[in-house]
C-alpha positions in Angstrom: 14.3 -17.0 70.8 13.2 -14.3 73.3 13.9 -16.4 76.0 17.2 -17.1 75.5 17.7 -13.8 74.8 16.9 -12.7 78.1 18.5 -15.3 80.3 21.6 -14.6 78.4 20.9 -10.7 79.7 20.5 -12.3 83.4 23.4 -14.1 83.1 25.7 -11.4 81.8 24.3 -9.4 84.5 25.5 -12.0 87.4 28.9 -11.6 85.4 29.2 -8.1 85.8 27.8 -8.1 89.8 30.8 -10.8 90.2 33.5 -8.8 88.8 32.0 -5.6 90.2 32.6 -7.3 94.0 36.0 -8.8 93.1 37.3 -5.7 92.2 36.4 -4.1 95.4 37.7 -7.4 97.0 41.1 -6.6 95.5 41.4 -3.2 96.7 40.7 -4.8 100.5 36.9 -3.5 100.4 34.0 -5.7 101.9 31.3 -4.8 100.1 28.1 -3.9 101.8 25.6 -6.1 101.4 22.9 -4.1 102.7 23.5 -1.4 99.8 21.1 -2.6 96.9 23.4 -0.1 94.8 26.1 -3.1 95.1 24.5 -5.4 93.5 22.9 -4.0 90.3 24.6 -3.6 87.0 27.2 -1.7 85.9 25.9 1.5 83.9 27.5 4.6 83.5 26.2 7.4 84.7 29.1 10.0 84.9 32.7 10.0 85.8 33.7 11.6 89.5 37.4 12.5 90.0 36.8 12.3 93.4 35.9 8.4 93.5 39.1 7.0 91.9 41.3 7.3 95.0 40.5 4.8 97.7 37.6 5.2 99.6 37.6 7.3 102.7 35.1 7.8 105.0 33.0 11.2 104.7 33.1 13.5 106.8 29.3 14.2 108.4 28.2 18.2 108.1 25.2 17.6 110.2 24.8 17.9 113.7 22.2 16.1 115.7 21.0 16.8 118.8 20.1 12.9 118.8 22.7 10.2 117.8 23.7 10.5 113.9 25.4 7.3 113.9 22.7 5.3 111.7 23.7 8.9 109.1 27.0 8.2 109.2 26.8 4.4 108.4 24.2 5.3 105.3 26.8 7.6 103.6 29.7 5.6 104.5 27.5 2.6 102.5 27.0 5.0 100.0 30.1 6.3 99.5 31.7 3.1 99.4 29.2 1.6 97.1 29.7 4.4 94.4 33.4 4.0 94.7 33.5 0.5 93.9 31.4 0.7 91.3 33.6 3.8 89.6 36.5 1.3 90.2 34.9 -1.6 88.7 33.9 0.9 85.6 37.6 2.1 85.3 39.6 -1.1 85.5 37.1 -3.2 83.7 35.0 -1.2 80.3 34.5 -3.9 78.6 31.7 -5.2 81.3 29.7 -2.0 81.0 27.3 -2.8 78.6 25.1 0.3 79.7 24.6 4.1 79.2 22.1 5.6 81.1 21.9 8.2 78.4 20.7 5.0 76.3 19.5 2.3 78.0 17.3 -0.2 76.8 14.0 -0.9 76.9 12.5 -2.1 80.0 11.1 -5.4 79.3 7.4 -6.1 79.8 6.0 -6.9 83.1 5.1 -10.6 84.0 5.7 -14.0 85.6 8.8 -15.6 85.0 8.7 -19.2 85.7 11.7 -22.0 84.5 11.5 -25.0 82.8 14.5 -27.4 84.4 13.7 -29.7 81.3 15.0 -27.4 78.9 17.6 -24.9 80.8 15.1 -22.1 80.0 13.2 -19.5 81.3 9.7 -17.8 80.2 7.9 -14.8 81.2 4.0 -14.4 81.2 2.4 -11.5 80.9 0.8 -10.7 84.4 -3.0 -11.0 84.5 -4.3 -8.1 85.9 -7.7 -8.2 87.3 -9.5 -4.8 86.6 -12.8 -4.5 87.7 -15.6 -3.7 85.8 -17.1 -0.6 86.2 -20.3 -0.1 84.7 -20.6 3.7 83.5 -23.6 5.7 85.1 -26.8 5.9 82.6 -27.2 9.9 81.7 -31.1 10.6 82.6 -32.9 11.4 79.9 -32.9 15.3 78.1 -36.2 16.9 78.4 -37.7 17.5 75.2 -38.3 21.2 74.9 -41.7 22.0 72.6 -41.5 25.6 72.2 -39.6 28.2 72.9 -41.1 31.3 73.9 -38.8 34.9 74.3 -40.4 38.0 76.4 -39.6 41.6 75.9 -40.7 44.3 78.1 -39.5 47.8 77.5 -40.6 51.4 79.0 -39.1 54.4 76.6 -39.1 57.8 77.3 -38.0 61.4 75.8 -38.3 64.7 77.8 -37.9 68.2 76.7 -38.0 71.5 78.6 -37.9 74.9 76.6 -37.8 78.4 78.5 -40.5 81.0 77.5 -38.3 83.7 76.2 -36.6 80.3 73.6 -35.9 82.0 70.4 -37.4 79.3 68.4 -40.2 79.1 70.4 -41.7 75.6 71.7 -43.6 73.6 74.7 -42.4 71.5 77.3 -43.1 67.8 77.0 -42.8 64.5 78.0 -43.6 61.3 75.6 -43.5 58.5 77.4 -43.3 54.5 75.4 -44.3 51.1 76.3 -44.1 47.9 74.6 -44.7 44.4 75.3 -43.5 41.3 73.1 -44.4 37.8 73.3 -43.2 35.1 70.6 -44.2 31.8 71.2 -42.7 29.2 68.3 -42.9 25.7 67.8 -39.0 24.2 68.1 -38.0 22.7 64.9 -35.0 20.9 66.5 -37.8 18.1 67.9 -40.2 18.7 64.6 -38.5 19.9 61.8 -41.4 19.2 59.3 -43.2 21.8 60.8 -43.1 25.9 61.0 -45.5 27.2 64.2 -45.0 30.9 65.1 -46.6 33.1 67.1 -46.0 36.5 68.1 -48.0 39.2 70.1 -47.3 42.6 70.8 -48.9 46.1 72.2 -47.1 49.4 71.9 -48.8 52.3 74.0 -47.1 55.9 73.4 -48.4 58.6 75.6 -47.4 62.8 75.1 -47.9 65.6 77.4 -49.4 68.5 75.5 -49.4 72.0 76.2 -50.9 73.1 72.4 -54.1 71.4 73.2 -56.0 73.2 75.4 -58.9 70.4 76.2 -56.6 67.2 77.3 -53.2 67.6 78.9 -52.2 64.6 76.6 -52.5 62.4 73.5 -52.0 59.1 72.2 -49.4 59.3 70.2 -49.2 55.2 69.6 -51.7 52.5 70.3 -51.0 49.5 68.2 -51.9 45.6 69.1 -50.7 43.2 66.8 -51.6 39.6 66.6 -50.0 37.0 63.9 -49.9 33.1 63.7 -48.3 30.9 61.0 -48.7 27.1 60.8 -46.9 25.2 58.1 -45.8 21.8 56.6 -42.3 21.6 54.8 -42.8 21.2 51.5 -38.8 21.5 50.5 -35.7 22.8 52.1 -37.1 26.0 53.4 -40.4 26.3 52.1 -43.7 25.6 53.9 -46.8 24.9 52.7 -48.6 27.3 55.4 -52.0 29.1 56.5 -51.2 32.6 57.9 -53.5 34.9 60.4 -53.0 38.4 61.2 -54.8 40.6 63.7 -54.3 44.3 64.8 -56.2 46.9 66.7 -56.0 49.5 69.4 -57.3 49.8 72.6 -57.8 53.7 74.1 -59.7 56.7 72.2 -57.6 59.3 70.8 -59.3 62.9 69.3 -57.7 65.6 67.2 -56.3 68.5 68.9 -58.0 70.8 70.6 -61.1 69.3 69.4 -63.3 66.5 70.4 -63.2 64.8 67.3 -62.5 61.4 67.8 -60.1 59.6 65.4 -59.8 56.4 67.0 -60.9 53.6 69.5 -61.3 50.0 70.8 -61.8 47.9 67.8 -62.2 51.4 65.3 -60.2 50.5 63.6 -59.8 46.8 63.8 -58.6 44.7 60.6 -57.8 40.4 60.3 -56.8 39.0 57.6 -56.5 35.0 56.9 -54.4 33.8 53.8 -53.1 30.6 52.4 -50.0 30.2 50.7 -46.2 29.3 51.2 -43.8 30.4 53.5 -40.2 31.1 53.2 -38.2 30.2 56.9 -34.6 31.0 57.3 -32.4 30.9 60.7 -28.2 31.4 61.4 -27.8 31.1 64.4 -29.2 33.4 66.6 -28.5 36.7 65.2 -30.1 36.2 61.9 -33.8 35.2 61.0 -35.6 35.9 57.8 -39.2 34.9 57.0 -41.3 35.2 53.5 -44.4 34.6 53.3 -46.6 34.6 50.1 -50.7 34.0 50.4 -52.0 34.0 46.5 -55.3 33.7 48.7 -56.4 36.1 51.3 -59.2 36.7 52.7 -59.1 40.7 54.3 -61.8 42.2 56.9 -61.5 45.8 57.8 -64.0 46.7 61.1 -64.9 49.5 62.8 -67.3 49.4 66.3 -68.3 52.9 66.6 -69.4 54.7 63.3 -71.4 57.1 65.4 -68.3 58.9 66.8 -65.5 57.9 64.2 -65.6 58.0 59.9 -65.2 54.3 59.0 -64.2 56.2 55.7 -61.4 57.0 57.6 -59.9 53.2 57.5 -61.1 52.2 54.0 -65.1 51.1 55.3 -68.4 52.5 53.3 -69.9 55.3 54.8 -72.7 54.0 57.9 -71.0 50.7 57.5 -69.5 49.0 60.2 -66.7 46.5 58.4 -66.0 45.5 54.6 -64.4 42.3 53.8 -62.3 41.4 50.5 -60.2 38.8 49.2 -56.6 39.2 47.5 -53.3 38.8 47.6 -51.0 39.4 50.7 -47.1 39.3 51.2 -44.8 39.8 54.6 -41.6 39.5 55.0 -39.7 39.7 58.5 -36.3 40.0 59.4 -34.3 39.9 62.9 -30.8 41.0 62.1 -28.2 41.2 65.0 -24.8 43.1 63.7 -23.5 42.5 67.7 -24.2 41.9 71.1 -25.6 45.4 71.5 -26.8 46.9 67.7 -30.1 44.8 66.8 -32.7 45.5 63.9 -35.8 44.2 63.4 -38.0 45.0 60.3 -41.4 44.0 59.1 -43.1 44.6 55.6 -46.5 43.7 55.1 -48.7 44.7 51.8 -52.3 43.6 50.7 -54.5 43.7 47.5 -57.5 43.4 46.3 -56.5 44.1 42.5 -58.3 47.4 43.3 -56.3 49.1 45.8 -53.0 48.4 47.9 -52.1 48.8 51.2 -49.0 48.2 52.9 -46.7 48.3 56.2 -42.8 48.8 56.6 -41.4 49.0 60.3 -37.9 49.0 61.2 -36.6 49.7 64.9 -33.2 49.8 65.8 -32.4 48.5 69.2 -28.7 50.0 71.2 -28.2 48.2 74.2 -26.5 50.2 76.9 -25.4 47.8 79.4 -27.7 45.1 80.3 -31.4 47.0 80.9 -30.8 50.6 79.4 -31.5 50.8 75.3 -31.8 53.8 73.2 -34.4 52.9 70.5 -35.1 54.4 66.5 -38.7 53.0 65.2 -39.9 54.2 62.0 -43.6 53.1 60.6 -44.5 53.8 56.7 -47.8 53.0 55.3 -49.3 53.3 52.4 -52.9 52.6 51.9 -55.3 53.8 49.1 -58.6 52.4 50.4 -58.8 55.5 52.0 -59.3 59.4 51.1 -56.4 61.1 49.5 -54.7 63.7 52.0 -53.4 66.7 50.3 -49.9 66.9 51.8 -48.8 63.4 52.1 -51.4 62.0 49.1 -51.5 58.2 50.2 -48.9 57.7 52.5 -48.3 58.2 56.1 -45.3 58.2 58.1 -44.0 58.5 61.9 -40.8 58.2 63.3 -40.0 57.6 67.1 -36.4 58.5 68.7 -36.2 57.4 72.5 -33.9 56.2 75.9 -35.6 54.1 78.4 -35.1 50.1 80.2 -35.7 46.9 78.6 -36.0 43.4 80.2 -36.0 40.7 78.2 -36.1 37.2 79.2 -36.6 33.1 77.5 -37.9 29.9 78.6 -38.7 26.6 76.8 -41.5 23.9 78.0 
């Protein structure tokens, strides 16, 4: 049915052609054979006032330094083609079958080929060979371990306070380090299981002007150590072994005495505990850990007893270290409100069922710019393995405020 469909089209086409070139024959035109606009069908396009009088030759507004014949020939071909064509429109309507505000549908591309059998012709869709192109193999995405972050940071406050100051006061200068290492197992490759690791030293260092034997103190000295290795038990929780080791490395004395307070490994404390952890990460800016140990095995130790009271850190007198088993609990969060206001809090507690001690940090990091930070750490800790002070009973309490650089960068192997 399609076939004879369209060689009904090509024959009412050769129709229109015809009548299209005896109209201009009438008016005494030869049409141009050379003018492919001659000898396609009649569609209307618009109507131009300027066609229905009988053709004349345009004039040329060029002018050529070379011959312009061959351009005057071309519009003259032109010109004369659109004019009979307008004619053909005008004196015959009935043979345009064509808008070109609504033509039809172009049919398909192919091979047309007649049957002389049956009067008919058929068009084949045209094979088109496409070659096979065989899309390059991605290599292979190295699987990343662990991911490990590193944060180095330098801190610093100084203060300078004329002699005749109303309030009185000492010059000074407190200068802050800290290092930070995290080292994790990536749960994208093994989700089953929970690996961290973190390390980190803070070394605080104070001029001193009140004390009249050193020209400075210690002011913070803290290494921390903690591991957790766990197996998913469900959704979030782990079943999980947790280690925890902290210290301090330099000797620090009271002032203006030479009493010392403190010293490598004095005091020194680790405590192992078994239990179940809690593991929670959005995105980037928000991580929360829990961890529980119902069993926990606590030794406190402290190398120089001749120089330092191990009372001091919750040992027996002449002892060197005391262990104990309990309960422990920690709890971490990482909370980043924006790109530049960061906290990071840490609460840690231990029992024995006969005394409790316990940790709560918080710092507040303000990035300014890329490398400069202004930093707010706060330390509370309780602890009554230790004598009762009269002032602050059994808790203890420091606060740091402070401007300095921070470099922080990430890898994964």
């Amino acid at each position: 049915m399609r076939t004879k469909t369209t060689l009904k089209l090509w024959l009412a086409i050769a129709a229109m052609t015809a009548m299209g070139l005896t109209a201009a024959a009438h008016d005494g035109d030869k049409p141009d054979t050379q003018s492919g606009m001659m000898y396609a069908p009649l569609v209307y396009v618009n109507h131009d006032a300027a066609t229905t009088d009988k053709a004349t030759t345009p004039s040329t507004p060029y002018n050529l330094d070379a011959g312009d014949q061959w351009l005057q020939d071309a519009m003259n071909d032109a010109s004369r083609a659109r004019q009979v064509r307008q004619r053909a429109m005008i004196e015959n309507p009935q043979l345009v079958a064509y808008n070109a505000n609504r033509l039809p549908e172009a049919p398909p591309e192919g091979v047309i080929a007649g049957d002389p059998r049956q009067a008919m012709l058929t068009i084949a869709p045209a094979q088109v060979a496409v070659d096979e192109v065989t899309p390059p193999v991605a290599p292979p995405q190295p699987i990343h371990n662990w991911l490990h972050v590193f944060n180095a940071s330098l801190q610093f406050t100084q203060a300078y306070i004329s002699g005749n100051w109303y309030q009185g006061g000492e010059n000074n200068l407190a200068l802050l380090g800290g290092l930070n290492w995290i080292c994790n197992l990536n749960q994208d490759v093994h989700p089953n299981w929970l690996f961290n690791n973190a390390l980190s030293y803070k070394l605080g260092i104070a001029t001193t002007h009140g004390d009249s034997i050193r020209k400075y103190l210690i002011n913070e000295d803290n290494f921390l150590f903690s591991s957790q290795l766990g197996y998913k038990a469900v959704k979030n929780w782990y079943y999980s072994a947790m280690l925890q080791f902290t210290t301090q490395f330099l000797n620090n004395y009271k002032t203006n005495t030479r009493t010392m307070t403190a010293a490598f490994l004095s005091p020194a404390e680790l405590n192992i505990g078994l239990g179940m952890t809690y593991n929670l990460k959005k995105a980037d800016d928000r991580m929360f850990t829990l961890a529980i140990a119902p069993i926990s095995y606590n030794l406190k130790y402290c190398r120089n007893i001749t120089d330092i009271d191990p009372t001091n850190f919750g040992i027996d007198a002449g002892k060197h270290s005391k262990s104990t088993v309990g309960s422990n609990f920690e709890a971490k969060l990482l909370w980043r409100f924006n790109p530049s206001v960061m906290l990071t809090s840490r609460f840690y507690m231990f029992t024995n069922y006969q005394y409790v001690q316990g940790d709560w940090e918080n710092t507040f990091d303000f990035a300014i710019g890329k490398y400069l930070t202004t930093q707010f750490y706060t330390h509370l800790r309780f602890d009554r393995s230790r004598p009762r002070d009269n002032d602050w009973n059994y808790w203890q309490f420091k606060e740091i405020l402070s401007l300095g650089v921070i470099y922080r960068f990430a890898t994964v192997n």
